[in-house]
LODO-887494 format. One record per residue: residue number from 1; residue in one letter; x, y, z of N, C-alpha, C, CB in turn. Coordinates in pm, whole numbers, plus 50000, padded with zeros to 5 digits. Each point is the difference from the previous one (the first is absolute). Glycine has a CB too. Layout:
N
+-----+------+-------+-------+-------+-------+-------+-------+-------+-------+-------+-------+-------+-------+
: pos : code :   n.u :   n.v :   n.w :  ca.u :  ca.v :  ca.w :   c.u :   c.v :   c.w :  cb.u :  cb.v :  cb.w :
+-----+------+-------+-------+-------+-------+-------+-------+-------+-------+-------+-------+-------+-------+
: NUM :    A :     X :     Y :     Z :     X :     Y :     Z :     X :     Y :     Z :     X :     Y :     Z :
...
+-----+------+-------+-------+-------+-------+-------+-------+-------+-------+-------+-------+-------+-------+
This chain:
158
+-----+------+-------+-------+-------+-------+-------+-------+-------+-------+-------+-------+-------+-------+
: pos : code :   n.u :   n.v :   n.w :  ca.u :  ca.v :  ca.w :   c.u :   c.v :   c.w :  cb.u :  cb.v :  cb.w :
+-----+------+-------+-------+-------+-------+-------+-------+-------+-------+-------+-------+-------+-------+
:   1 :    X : 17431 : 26431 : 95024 : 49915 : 49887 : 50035 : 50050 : 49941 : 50131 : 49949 : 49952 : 49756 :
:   2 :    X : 49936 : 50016 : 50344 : 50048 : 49933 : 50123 : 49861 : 49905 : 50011 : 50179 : 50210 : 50133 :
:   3 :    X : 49946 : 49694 : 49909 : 49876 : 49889 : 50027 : 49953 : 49985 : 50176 : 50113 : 49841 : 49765 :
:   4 :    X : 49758 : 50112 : 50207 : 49937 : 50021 : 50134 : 50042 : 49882 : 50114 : 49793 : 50120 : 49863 :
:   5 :    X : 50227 : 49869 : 50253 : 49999 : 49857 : 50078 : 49948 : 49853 : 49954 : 49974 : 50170 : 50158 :
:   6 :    X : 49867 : 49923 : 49773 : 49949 : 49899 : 49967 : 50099 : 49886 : 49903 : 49784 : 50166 : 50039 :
:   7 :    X : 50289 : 49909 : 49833 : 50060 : 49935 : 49910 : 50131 : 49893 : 50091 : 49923 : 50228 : 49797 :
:   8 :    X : 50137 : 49910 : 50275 : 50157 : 49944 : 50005 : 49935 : 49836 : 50109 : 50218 : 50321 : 50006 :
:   9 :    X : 49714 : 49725 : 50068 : 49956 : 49888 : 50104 : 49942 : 49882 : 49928 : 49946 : 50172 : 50177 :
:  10 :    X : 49927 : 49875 : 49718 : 49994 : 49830 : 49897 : 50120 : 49953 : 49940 : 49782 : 50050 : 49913 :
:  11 :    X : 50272 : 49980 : 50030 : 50145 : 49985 : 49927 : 50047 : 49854 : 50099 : 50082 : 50321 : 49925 :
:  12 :    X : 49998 : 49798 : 50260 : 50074 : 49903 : 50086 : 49948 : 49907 : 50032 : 50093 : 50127 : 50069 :
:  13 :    X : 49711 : 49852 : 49944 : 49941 : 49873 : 50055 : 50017 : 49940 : 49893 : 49842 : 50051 : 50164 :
:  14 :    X : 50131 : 49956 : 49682 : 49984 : 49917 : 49933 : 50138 : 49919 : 49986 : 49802 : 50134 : 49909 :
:  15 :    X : 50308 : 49943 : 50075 : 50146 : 49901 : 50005 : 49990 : 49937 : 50114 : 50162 : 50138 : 49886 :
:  16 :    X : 49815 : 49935 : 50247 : 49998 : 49878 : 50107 : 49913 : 49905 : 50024 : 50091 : 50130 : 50085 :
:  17 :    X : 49798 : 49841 : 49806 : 49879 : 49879 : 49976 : 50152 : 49928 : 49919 : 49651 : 50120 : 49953 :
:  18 :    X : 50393 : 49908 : 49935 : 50062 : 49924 : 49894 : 50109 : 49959 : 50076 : 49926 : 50116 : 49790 :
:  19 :    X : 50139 : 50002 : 50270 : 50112 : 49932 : 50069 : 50035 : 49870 : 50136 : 50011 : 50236 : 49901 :
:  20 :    X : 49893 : 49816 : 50159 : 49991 : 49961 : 50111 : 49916 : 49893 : 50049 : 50067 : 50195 : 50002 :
:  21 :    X : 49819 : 49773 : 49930 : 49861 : 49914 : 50040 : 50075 : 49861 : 49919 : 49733 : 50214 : 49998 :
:  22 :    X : 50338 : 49741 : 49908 : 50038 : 49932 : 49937 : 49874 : 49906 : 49918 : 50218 : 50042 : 50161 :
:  23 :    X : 49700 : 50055 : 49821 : 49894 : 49986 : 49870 : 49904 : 49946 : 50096 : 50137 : 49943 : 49751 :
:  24 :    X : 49846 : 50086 : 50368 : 49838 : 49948 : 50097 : 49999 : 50140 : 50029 : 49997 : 49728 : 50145 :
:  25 :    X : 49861 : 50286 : 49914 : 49942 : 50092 : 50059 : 50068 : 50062 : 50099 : 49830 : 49901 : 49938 :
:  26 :    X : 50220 : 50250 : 50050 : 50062 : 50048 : 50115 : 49914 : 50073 : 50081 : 50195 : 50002 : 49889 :
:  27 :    X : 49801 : 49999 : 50278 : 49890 : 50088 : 50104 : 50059 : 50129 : 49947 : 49951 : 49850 : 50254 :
:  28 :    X : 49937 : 50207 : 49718 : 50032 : 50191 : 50025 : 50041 : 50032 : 50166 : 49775 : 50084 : 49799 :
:  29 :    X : 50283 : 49855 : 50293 : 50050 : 50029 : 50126 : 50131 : 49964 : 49979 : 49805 : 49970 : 50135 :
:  30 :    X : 50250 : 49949 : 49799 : 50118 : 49995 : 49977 : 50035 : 50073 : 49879 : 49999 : 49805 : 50122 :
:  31 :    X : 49968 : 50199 : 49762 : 50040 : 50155 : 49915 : 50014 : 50107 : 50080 : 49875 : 49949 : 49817 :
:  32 :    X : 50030 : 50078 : 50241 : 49966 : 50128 : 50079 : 50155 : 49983 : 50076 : 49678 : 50011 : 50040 :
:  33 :    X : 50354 : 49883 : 50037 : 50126 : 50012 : 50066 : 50130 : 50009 : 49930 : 49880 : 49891 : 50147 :
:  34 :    X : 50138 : 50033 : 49805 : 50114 : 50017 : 49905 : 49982 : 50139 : 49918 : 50024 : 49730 : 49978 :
:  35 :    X : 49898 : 50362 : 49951 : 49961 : 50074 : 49941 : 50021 : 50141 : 50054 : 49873 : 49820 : 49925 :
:  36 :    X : 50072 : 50135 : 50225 : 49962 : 50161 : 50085 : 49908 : 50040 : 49916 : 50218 : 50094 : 50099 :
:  37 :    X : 49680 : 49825 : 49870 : 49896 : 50128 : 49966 : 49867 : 49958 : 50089 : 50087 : 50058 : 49718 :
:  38 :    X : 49820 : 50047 : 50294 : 49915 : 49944 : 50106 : 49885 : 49890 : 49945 : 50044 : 50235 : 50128 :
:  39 :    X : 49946 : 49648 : 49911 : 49861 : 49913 : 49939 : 49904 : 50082 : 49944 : 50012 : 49834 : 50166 :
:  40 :    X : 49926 : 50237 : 49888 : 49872 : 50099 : 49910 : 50025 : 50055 : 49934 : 49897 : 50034 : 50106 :
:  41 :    X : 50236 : 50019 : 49900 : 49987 : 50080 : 49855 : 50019 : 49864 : 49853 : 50148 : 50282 : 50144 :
:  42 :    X : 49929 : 49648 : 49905 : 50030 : 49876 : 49923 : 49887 : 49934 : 49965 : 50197 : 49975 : 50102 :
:  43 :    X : 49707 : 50024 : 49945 : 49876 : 49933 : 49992 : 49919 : 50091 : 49878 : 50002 : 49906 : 50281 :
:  44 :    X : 49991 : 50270 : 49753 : 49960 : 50065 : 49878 : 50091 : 49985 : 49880 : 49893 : 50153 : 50146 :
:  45 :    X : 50253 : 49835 : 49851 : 50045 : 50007 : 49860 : 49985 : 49816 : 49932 : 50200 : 50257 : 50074 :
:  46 :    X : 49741 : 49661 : 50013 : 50015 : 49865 : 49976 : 49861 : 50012 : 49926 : 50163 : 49878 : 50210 :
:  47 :    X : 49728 : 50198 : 49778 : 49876 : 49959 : 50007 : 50025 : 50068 : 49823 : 49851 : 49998 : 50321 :
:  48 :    X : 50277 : 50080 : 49632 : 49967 : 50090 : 49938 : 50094 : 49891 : 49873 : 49944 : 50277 : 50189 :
:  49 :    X : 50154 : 49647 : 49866 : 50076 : 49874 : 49917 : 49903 : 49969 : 49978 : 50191 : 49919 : 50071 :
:  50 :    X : 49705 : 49988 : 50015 : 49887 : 49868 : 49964 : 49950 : 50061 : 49919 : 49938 : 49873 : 50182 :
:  51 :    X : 49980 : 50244 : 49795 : 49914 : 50054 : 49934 : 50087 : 50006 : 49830 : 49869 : 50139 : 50255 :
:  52 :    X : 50218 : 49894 : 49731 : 50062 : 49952 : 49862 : 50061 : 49874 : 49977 : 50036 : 50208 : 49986 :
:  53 :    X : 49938 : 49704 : 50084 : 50053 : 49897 : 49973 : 50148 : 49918 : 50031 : 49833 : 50100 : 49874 :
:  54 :    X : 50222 : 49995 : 50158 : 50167 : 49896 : 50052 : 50016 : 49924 : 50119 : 50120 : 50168 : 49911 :
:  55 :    X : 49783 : 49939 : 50166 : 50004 : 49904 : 50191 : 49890 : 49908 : 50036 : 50088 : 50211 : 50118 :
:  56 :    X : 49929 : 49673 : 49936 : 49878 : 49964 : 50012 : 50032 : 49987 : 50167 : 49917 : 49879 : 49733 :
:  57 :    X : 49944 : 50026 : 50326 : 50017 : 50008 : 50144 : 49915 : 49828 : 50040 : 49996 : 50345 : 50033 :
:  58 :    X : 50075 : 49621 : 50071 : 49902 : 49875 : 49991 : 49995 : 50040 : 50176 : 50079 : 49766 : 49750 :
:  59 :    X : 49810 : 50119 : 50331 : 49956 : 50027 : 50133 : 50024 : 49850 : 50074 : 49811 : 50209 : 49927 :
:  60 :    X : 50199 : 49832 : 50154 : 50063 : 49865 : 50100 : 50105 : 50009 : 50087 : 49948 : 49881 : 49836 :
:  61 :    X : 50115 : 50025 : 50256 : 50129 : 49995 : 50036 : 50109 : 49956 : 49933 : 49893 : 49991 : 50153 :
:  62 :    X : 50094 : 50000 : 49717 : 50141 : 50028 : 49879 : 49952 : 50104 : 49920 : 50093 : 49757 : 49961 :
:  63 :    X : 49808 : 50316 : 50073 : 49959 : 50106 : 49905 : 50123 : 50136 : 49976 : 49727 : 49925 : 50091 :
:  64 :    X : 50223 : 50122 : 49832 : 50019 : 50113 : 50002 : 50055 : 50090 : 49823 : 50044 : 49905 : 50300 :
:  65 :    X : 50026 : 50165 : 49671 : 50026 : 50040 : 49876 : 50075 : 49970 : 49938 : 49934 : 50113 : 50048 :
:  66 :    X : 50052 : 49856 : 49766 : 50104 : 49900 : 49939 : 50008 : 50123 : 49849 : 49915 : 49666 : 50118 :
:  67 :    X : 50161 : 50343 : 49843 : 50035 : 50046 : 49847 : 49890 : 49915 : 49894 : 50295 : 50038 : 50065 :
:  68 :    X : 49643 : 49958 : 49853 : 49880 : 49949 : 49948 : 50059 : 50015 : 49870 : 49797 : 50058 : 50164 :
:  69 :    X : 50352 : 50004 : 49762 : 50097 : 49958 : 49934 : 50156 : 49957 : 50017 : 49834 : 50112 : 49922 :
:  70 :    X : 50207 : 49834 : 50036 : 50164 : 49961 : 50038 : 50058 : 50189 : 50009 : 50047 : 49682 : 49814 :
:  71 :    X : 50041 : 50277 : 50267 : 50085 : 50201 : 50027 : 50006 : 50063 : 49874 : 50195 : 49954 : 50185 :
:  72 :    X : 49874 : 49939 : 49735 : 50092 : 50065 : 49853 : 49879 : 50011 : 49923 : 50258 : 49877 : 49984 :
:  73 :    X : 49604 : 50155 : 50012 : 49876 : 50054 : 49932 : 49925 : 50089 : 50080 : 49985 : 49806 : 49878 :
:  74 :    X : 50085 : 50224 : 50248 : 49900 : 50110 : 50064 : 50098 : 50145 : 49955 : 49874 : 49830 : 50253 :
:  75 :    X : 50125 : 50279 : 49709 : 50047 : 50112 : 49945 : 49965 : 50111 : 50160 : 49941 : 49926 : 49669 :
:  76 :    X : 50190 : 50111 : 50332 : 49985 : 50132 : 50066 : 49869 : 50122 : 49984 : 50252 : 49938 : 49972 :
:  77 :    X : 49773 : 50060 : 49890 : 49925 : 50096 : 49938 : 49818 : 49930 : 50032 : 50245 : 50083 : 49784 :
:  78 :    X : 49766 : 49778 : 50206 : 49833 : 49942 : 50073 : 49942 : 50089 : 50156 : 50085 : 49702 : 49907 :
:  79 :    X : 50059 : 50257 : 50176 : 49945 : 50004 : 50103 : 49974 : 50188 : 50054 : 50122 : 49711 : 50034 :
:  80 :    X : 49959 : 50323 : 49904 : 49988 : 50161 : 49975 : 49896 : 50113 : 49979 : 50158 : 49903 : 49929 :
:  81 :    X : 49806 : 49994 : 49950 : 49883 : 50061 : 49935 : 49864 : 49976 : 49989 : 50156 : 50029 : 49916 :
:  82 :    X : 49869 : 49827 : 50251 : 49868 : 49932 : 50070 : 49977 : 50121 : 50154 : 50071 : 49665 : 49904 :
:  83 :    X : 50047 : 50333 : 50106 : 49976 : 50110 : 50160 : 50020 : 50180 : 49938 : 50163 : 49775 : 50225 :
:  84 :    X : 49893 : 50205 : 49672 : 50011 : 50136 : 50008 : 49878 : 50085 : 49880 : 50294 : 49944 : 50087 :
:  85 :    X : 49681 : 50005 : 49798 : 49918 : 50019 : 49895 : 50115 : 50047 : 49857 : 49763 : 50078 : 50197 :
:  86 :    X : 50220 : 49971 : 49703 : 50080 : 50029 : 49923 : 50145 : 50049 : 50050 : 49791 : 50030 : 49881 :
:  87 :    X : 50328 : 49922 : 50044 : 50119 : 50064 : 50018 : 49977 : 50106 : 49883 : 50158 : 49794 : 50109 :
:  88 :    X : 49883 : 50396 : 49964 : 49990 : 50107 : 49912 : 50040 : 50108 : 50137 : 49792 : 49907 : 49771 :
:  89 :    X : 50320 : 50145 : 50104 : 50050 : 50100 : 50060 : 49975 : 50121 : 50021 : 50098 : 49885 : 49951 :
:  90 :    X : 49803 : 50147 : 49935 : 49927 : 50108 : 50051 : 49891 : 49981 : 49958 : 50146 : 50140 : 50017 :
:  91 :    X : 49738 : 49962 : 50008 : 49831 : 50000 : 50014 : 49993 : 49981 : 49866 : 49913 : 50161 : 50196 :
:  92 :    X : 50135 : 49941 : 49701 : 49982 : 50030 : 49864 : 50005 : 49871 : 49926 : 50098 : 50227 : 50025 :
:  93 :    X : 49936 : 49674 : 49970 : 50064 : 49915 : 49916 : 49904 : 49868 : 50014 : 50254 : 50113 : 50028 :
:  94 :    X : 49665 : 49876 : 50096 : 49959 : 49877 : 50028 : 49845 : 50026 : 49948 : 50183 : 49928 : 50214 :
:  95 :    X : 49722 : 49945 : 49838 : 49878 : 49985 : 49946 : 49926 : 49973 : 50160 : 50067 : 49896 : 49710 :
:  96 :    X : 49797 : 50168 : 50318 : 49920 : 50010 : 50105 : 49955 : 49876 : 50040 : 49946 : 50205 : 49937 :
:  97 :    X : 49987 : 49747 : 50140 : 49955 : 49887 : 50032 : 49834 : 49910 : 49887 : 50139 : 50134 : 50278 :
:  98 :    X : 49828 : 50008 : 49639 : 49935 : 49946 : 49868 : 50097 : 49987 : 49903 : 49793 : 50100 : 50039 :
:  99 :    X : 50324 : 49918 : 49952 : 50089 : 49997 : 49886 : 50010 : 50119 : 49903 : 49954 : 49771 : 50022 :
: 100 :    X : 50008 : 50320 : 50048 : 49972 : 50135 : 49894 : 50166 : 50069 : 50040 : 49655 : 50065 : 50020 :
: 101 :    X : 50391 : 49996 : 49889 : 50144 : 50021 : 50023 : 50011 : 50127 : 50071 : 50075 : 49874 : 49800 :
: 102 :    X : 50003 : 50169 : 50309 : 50021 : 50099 : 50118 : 50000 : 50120 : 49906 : 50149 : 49859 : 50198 :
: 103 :    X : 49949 : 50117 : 49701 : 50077 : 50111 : 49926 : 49877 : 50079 : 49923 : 50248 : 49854 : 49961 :
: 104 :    X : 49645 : 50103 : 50013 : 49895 : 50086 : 49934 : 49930 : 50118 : 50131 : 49938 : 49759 : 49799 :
: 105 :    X : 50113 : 50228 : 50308 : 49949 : 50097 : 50111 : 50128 : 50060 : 49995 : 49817 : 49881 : 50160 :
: 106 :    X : 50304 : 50148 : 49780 : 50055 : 50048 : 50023 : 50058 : 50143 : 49932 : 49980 : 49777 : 50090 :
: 107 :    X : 50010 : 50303 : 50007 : 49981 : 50170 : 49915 : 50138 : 49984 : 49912 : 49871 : 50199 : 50223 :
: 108 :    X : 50254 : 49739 : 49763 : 50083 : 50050 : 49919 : 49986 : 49886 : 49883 : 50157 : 50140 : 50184 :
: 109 :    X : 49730 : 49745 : 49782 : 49988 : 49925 : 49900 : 50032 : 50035 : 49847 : 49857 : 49932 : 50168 :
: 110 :    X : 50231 : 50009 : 49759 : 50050 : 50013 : 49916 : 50121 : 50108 : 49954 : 49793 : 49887 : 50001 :
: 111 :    X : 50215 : 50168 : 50168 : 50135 : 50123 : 49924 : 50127 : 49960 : 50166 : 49781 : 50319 : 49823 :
: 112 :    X : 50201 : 49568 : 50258 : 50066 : 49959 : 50065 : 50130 : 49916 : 49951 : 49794 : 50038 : 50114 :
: 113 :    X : 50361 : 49999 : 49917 : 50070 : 49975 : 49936 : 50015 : 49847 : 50061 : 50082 : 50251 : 49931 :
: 114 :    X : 49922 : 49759 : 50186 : 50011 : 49894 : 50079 : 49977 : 49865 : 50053 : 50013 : 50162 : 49987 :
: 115 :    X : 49820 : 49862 : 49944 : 49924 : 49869 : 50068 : 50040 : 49855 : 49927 : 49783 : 50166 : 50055 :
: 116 :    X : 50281 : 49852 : 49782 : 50040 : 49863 : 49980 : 50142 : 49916 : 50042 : 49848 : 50079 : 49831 :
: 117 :    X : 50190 : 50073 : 50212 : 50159 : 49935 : 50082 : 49926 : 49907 : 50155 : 50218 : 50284 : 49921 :
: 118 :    X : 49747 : 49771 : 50128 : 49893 : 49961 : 50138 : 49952 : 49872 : 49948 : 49898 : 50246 : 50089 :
: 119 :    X : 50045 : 49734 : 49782 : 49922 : 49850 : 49955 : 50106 : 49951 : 49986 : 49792 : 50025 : 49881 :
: 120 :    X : 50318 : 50006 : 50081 : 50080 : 49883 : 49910 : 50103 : 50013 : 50176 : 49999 : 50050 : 49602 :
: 121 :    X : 50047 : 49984 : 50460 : 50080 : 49958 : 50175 : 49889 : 49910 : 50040 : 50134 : 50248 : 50107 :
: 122 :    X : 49776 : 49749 : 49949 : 49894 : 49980 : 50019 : 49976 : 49827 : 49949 : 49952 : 50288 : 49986 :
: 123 :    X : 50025 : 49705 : 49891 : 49998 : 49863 : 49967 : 50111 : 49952 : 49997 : 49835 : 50018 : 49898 :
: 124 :    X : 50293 : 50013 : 50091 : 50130 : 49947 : 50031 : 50043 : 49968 : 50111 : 50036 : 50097 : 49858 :
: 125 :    X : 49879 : 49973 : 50307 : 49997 : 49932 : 50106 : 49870 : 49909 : 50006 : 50146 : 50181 : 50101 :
: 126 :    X : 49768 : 49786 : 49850 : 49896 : 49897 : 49995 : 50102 : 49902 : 49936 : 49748 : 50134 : 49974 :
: 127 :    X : 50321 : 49877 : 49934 : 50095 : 49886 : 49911 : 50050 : 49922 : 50089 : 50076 : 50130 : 49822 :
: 128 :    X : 50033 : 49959 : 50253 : 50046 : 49919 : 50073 : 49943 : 49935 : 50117 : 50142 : 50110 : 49905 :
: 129 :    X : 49719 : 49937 : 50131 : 49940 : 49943 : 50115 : 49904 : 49856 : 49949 : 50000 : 50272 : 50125 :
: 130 :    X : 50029 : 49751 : 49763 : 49941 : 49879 : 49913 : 50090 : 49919 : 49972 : 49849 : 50112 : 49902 :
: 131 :    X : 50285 : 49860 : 50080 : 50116 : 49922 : 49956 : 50035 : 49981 : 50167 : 50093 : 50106 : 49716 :
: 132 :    X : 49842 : 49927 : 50376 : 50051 : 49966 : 50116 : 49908 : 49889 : 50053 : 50106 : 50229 : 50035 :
: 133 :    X : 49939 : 49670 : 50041 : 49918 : 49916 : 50015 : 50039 : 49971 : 50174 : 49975 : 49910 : 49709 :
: 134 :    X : 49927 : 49994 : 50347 : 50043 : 49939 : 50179 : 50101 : 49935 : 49937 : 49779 : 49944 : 50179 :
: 135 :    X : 50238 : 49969 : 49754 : 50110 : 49934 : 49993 : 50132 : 50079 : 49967 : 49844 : 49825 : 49946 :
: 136 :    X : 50199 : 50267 : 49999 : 50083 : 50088 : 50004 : 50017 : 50016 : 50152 : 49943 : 50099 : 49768 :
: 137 :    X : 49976 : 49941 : 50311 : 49959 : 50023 : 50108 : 50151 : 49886 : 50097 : 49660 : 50072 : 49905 :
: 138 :    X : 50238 : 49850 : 50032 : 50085 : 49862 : 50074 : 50092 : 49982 : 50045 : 49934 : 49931 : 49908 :
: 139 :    X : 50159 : 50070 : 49912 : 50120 : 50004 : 49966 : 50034 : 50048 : 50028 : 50005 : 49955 : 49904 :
: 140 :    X : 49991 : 50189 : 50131 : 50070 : 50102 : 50080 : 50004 : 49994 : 50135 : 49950 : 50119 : 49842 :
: 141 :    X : 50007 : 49844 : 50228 : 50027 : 49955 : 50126 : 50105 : 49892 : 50007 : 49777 : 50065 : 50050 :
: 142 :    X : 50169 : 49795 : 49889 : 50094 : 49918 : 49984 : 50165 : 50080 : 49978 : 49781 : 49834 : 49902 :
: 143 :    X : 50247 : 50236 : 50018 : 50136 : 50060 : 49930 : 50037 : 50040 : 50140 : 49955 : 50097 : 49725 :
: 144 :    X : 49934 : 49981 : 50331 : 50067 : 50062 : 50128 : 49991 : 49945 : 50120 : 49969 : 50173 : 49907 :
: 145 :    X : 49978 : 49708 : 50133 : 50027 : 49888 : 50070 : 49935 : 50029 : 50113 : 50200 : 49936 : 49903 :
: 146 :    X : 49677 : 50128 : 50073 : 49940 : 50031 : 50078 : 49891 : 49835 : 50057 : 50049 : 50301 : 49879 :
: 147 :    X : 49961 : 49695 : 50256 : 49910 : 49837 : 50051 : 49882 : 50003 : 49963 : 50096 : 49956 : 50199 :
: 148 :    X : 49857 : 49894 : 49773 : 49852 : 49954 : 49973 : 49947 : 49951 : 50163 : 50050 : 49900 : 49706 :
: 149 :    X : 49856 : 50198 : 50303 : 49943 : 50022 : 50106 : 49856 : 49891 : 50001 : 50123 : 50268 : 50005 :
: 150 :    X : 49906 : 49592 : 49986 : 49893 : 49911 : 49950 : 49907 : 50005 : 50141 : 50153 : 49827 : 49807 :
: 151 :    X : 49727 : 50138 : 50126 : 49878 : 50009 : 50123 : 50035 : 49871 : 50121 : 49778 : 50094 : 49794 :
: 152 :    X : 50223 : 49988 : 50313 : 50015 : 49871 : 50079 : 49896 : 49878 : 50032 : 50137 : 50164 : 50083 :
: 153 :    X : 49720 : 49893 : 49853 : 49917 : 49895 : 50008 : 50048 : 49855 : 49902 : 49812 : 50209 : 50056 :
: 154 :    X : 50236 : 49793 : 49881 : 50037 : 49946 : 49880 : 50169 : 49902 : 50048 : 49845 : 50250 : 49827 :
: 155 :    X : 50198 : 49777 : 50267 : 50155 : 49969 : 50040 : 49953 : 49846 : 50079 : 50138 : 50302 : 50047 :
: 156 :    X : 49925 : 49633 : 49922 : 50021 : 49823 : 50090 : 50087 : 49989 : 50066 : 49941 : 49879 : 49860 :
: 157 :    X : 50111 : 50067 : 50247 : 50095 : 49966 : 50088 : 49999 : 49888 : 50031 : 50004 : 50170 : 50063 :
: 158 :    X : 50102 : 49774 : 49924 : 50005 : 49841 : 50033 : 50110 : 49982 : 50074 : 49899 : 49918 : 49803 :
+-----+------+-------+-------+-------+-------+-------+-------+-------+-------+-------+-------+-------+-------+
């Protein structure tokens, strides 16, 4: 199993919304910077959060994208399986986009030794992409002391 840009790249924007925006709207030009990833592509995997529900987006000059749950309720395994579609390790094991199961097209059905080892790895990395949360996310940065890169729209000077 390899995950696509799409995943690993929602993953880093979404910790750097939680981390970094300090719960306001962060510009996708500054993700994009801090991030290195390019705005457009960020813009397609952002459209693909909103559409399930975790990202939202507001418009204006404080606009921009906010977590639409606290970190420690958004799941790895959400944002994963918003950009990427089912976690499955192989063809055999999963279900089509009607829900009809792969494994009935498959010429070695019912004498394959293999395919429930494949289901059962398989949902044991969904497990953990599900027990993983942004806020884990967080914390782990924090541990490693890595800086909060706060929006400078947002900074006062006196």
């Amino acid at each position: 199993m390899k995950l696509t840009t799409k995943s690993r790249y929602g993953v880093r924007a979404m910790f750097d919304i939680a981390y970094n925006a300090g719960g306001l709207p962060a510009q996708i030009k500054d993700i994009s910077e801090r991030q290195r990833i390019s705005p457009r592509y960020l813009e397609q995997i952002f459209q693909k959060l909103k559409k399930v529900g975790i990202l939202g987006s507001k418009r204006g000059p404080k606009g921009g994208y906010y977590l639409k749950k606290a970190p420690s309720e958004i799941t790895l395994y959400e944002i994963i399986t918003a950009t990427e579609g089912p976690i499955e390790l192989v063809f055999c094991v999963g279900t089509d986009e009607e829900g009809v199961s792969c494994g009935a097209v498959c010429e070695m059905k019912g004498e394959c030794v293999a395919s429930e080892l494949w289901k059962d790895i398989g949902d044991k990395i969904a497990d953990i992409f599900k027990e993983t949360t942004i806020q884990t996310l967080c914390d782990r940065a924090e541990q490693l002391g890595i800086e909060r890169k706060l929006d400078a729209r947002f900074m006062y000077f006196i």
